[in-house]
BAVOTI-761438 format. One record per residue: x, y, z of N, C-alpha, C in turn. Coordinates in steps of 0.05 Angstrom, whole numbers, plus 5000, padded with zeros to 4 digits. Each point is the difference from the previous one (the first is absolute). Layout:
<sites>
XYZXYZXYZ/...
</sites>
This chain:
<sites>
392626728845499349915027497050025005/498850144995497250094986498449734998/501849884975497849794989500249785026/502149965016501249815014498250015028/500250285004497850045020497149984998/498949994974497549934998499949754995/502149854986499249715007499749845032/502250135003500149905031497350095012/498250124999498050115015498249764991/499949954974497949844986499749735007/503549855005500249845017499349965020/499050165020500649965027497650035001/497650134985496849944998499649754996/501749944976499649684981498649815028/503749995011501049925013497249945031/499850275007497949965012497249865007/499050084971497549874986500149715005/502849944986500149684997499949895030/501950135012498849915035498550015018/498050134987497550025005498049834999/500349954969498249774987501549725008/502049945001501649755006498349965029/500250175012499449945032496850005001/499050054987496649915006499449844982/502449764992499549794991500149835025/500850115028501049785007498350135044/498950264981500050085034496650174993/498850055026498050204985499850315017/503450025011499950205009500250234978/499950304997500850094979502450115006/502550014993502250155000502450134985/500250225000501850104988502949754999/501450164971502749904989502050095034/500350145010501250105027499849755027/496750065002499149735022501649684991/499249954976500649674990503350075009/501450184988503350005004499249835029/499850285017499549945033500949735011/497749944991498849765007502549734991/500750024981502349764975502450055018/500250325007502750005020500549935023/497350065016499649855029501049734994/498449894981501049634998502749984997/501550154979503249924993501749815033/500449864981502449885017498749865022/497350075006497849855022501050065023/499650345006502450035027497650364997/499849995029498850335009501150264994/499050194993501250224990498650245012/502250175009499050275009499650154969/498750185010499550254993501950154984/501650005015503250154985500849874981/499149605002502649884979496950074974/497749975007498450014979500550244984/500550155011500050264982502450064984/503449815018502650024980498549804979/499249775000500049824986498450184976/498450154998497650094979500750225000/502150225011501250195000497650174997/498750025029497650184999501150175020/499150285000500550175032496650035012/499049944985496350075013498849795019/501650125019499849755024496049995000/499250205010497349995007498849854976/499450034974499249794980500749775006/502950015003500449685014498049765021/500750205018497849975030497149914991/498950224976498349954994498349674989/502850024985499949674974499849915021/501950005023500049685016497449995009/499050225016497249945016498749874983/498950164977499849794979499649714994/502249914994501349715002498449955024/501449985031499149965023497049944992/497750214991497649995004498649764998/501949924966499149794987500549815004/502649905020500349875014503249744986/501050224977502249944992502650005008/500050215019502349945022498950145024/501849965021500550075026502450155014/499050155012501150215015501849805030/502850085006500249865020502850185012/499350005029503050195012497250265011/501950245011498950145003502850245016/498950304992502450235004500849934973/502150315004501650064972502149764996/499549984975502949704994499249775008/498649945017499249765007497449824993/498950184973498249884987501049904969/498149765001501150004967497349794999/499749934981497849944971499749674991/498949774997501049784994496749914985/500649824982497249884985499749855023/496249984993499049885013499849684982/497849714997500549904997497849974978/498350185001498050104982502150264975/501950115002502250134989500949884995/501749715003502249854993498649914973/496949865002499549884978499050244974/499350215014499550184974503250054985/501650195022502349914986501949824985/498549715007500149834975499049984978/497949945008497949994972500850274982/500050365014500950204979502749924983/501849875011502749884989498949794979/499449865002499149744983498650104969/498450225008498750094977501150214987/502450085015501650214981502149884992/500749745006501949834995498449944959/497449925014498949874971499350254980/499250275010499550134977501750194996/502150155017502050095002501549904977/501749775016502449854983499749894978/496949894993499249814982500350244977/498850215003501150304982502150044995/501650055018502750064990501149804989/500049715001500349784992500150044961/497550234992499349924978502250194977/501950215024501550214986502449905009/501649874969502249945000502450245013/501649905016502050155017498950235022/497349925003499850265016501149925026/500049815010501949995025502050125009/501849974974502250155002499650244997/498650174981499250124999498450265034/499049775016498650165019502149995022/502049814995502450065027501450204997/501250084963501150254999498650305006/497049884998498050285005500949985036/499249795014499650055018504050135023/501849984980502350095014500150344986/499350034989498750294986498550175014/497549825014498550165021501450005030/501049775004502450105029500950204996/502050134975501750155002498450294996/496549934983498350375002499449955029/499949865014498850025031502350165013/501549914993502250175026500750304986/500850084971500350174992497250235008/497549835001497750185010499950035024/500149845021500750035026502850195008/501850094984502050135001499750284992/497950004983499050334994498049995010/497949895014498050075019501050145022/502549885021501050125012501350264996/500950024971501950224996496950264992/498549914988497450194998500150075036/498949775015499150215024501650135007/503049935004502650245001499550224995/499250024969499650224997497550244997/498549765009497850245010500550115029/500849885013500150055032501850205001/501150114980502650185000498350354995/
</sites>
């Protein structure tokens, strides 16, 4: 589990990096692998999102980091803040966001896919990874809980 957990760590830098650099192909804000999520999720589905759904969707609890990214975003003028009180705010691209979140799609479409393109079966390959990592997400989320159990004891 060892080795599994250090890949997974390595990934999620990779992972990072690459969203990093993908996105200042296309933006000249600088932002973390966390912010770009943000931001890709606000757009999903082209519909406003609180706070709460951002954080199930990216299964974060660090609300204030959150808060943070958006102001963030907001600054730069990638999305907008709209509503106001608890629950009655939520998050939507702006129109200056809609096209970054294109253009970042387009170019991970081309260097992304065009990669994996070049490794026979990895498709298949990355759907069985990725029903693999559903099932460490909840098994870890299932002993995160059972850890704080038992510290609080």
């Amino acid at each position: 589990m060892s080795d599994f957990e250090f890949a997974l760590m390595r990934t999620f830098e990779g992972f990072a990096r690459w969203q990093s650099e993908c996105f200042g192909l296309v933006s000249n804000l600088s932002a973390s692998g966390p912010e770009i999520t943000l931001l890709n999720v606000i757009r999903m589905n082209d519909r406003p999102k609180t706070i709460k759904e951002l954080a199930r969707v990216t299964n974060r609890d660090d609300v204030p980091n959150i808060q943070y990214s958006l102001r963030k975003l907001a600054s730069a003028g990638l999305i907008r803040k709209m509503g106001s009180g608890r629950g009655g705010v939520t998050y939507s691209v702006t129109d200056e966001g809609l096209k970054v979140t294109a253009d970042f799609d387009a170019e991970r479409r081309q260097l992304l896919l065009d990669a994996m393109a070049q490794v026979p079966g990895l498709a298949e390959r990355v759907a069985e990874a990725n029903r693999v990592m559903d099932v460490m997400t909840g098994i870890y989320d299932g002993i995160s809980r059972s850890a704080t159990a038992r510290r609080q004891i």
